[in-house]
Every structure is written in C-alpha cells, then in structure tokens.
ZAMI-427025 format. One record per residue (C-alpha): residue number from 0; residue in three letters; x, y, z negated. Coordinates in steps of 0.1 Angstrom, whole numbers, plus 5000, padded with zeros to 4 digits. Last residue first. Layout:
# residues N
+-----+------+------+------+------+
| pos | code |    X |    Y |    Z |
+-----+------+------+------+------+
| NUM |  ALA |    X |    Y |    Z |
...
+-----+------+------+------+------+
END
This chain:
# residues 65
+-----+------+------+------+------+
| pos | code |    X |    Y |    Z |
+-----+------+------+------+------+
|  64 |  UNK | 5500 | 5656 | 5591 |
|  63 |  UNK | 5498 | 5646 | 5554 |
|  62 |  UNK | 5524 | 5616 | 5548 |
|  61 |  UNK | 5518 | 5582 | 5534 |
|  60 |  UNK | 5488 | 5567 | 5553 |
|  59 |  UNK | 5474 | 5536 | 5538 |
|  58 |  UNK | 5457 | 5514 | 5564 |
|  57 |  UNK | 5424 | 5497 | 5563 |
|  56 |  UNK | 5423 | 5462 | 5576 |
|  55 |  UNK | 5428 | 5445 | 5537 |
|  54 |  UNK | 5396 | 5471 | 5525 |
|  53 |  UNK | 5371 | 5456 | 5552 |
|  52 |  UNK | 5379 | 5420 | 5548 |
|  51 |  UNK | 5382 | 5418 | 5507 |
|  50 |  UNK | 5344 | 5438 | 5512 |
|  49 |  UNK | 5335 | 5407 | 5533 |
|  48 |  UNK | 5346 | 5385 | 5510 |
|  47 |  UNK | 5330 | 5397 | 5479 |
|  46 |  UNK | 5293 | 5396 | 5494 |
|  45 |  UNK | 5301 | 5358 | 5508 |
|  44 |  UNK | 5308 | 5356 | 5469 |
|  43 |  UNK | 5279 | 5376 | 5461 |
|  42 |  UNK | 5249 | 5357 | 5475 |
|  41 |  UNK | 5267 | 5323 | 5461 |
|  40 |  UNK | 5271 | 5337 | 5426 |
|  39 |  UNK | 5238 | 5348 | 5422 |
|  38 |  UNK | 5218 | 5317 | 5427 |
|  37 |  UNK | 5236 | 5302 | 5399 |
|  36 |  UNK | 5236 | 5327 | 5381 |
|  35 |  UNK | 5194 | 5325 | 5381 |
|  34 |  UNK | 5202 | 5285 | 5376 |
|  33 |  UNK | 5220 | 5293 | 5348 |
|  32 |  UNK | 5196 | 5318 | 5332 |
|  31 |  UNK | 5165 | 5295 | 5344 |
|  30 |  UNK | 5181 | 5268 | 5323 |
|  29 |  UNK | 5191 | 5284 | 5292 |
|  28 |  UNK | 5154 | 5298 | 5289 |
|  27 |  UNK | 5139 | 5262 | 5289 |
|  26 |  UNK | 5167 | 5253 | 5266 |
|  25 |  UNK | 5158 | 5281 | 5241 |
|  24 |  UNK | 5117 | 5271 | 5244 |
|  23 |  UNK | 5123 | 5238 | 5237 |
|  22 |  UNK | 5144 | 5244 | 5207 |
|  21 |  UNK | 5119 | 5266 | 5198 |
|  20 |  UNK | 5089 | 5243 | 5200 |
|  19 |  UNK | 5106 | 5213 | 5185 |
|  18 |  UNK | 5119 | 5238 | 5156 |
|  17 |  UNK | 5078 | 5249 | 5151 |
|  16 |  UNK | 5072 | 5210 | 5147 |
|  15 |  UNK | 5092 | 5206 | 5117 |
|  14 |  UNK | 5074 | 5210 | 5091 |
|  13 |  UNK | 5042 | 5196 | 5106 |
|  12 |  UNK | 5035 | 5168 | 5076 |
|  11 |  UNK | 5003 | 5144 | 5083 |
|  10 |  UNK | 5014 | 5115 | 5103 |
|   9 |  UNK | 5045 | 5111 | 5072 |
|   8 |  UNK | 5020 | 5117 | 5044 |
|   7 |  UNK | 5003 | 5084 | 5064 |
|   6 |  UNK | 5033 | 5061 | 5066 |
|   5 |  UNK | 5040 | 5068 | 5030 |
|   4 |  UNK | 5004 | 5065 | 5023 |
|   3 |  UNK | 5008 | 5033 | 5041 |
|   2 |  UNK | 5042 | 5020 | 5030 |
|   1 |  UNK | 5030 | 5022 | 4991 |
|   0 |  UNK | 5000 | 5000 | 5000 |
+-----+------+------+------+------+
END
C-alpha cells in the first residue's frame, strides 16, 4: 500500500514541470539563433569576398600631381 500512495503523491506533484517548459523554451530559442547565423554567414561571406575583390584592384597613389 506504501508503493501506491507513493506512486500516487508522485502523479500528483508539478514541481518541476515549469523547468521542463523553460528548458524547452531556451533550446527552442538556441536553435532558431543558430540557424538564423547560420543563414547569415553564407549571405555575407560571398558579401565579404567581393568587397576583398574591389579594394585589392584599387591602387594607392603616393604623390599629389
């Protein structure tokens, strides 16, 4: 009988379902993040090369004319 109502306090205690819902929530938000950097980083690295293009074919002039 004493595994019962231990079995049945058990069923009935919600301590720690707010820490289920958070921890969810976090990972949920952890996720988009790295799949919105993700998405970033490969529209700015073709980004990043063309401006490395552009400034390494400009020429320094070192006397005023």
């Amino acid at each position: 009988m004493k595994l019962f109502r231990l079995a049945r306090k058990f069923h009935a205690e919600d301590d720690g379902a707010v820490t289920v819902d958070w921890v969810v929530l976090t990972a949920a938000v952890v996720g988009l993040g790295v799949a919105a950097l993700a998405a970033i980083k490969s529209g700015t690295g073709s980004l990043t090369t063309k401006i490395n293009d552009h400034l390494a074919a400009q020429t320094i002039s070192t006397t005023f004319n």
